[in-house]
C-alpha positions in Angstrom: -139.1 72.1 52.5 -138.3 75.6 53.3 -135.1 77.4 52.5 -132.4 78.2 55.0 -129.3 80.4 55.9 -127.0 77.5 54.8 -129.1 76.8 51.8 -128.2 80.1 50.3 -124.5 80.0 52.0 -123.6 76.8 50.0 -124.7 78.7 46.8 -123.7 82.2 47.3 -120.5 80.5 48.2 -120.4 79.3 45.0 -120.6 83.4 42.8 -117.3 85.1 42.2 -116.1 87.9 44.1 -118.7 86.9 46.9 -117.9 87.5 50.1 -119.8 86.9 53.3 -119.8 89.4 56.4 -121.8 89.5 59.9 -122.9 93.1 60.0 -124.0 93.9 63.3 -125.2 90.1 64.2 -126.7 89.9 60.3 -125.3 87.3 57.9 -125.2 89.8 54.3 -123.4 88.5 51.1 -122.0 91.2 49.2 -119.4 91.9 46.6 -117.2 94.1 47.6 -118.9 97.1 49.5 -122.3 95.9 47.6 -124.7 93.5 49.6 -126.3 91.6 46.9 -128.3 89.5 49.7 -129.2 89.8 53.8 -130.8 87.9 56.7 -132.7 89.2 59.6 -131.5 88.3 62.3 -134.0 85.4 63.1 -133.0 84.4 59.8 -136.0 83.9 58.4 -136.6 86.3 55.7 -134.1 87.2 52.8 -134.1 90.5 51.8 -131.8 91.0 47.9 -131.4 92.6 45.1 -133.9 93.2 42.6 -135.1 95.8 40.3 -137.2 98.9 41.3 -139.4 98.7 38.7 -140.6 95.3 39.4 -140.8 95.0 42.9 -144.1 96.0 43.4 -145.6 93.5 41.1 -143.2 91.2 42.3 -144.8 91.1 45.9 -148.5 92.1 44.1 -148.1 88.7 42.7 -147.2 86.6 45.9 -147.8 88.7 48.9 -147.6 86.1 51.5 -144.2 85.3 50.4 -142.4 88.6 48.8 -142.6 91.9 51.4 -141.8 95.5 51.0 -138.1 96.5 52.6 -138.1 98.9 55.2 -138.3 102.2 54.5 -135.2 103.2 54.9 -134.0 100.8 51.9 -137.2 101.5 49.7 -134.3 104.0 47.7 -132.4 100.7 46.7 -132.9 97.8 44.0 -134.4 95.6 46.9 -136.9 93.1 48.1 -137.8 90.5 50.8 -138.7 87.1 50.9 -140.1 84.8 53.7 -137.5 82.0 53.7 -140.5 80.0 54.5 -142.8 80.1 51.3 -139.2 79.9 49.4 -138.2 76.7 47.3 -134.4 75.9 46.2 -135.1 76.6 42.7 -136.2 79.9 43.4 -133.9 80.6 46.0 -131.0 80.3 43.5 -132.9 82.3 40.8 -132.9 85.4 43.1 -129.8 85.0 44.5 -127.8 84.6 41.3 -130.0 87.5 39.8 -129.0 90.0 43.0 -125.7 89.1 42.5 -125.3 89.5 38.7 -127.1 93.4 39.4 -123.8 93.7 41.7 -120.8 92.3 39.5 -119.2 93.6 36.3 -120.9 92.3 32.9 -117.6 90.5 32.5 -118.0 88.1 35.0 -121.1 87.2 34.5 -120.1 85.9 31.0 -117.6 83.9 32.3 -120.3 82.6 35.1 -122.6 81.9 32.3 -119.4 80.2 30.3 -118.8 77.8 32.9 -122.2 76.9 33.2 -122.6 76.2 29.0 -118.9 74.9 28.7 
């Protein structure tokens, strides 16, 4: 079953210091001025963050599912994904990743606390 917008809500939700804003008629999930994770509008593809240097092997590896962002954003750590060819485990691999790029070191400790403890 394919991922949706509330899929990634109710776990996004879920990150400290998230915060979730409609930027002009787009659902993004930032941390403070940082978005760590958008929607087009049709909200079918995610784009978020994820490292330069792996991105084009990234959507290399899968390219029905991973696509290049626009060109405009090809400067930042970023990458899309067709919410479509997307599972739940995945999903929240990608989204906690982006957001961990976004937070201080220290919180993802205590994230990673919770989780052990």
């Amino acid at each position: 079953m394919a991922v949706t917008l509330e899929d990634v809500r109710a776990f996004a939700v879920t990150l400290p210091r998230t915060t979730e804003a409609l930027v002009y008629g787009r659902v993004k999930f930032r941390i403070g001025s940082i978005v760590y994770v958008a929607f087009s509008h049709d909200e079918t593809v995610m784009g978020f963050g994820f490292p330069k240097e792996f991105r084009e092997a990234l959507i290399d590896s899968e390219p029905h599912k991973f696509m290049w962002p626009r060109t405009s954003d090809l400067r930042y750590n970023w990458v899309e994904v067709r919410l479509s060819e997307l599972d739940e485990d995945e999903m929240r691999e990608y989204v906690l990743d982006a957001w961990a790029m976004c937070v201080p070191k220290s919180a993802t400790a205590r994230r990673s606390n919770r989780r052990c403890g």
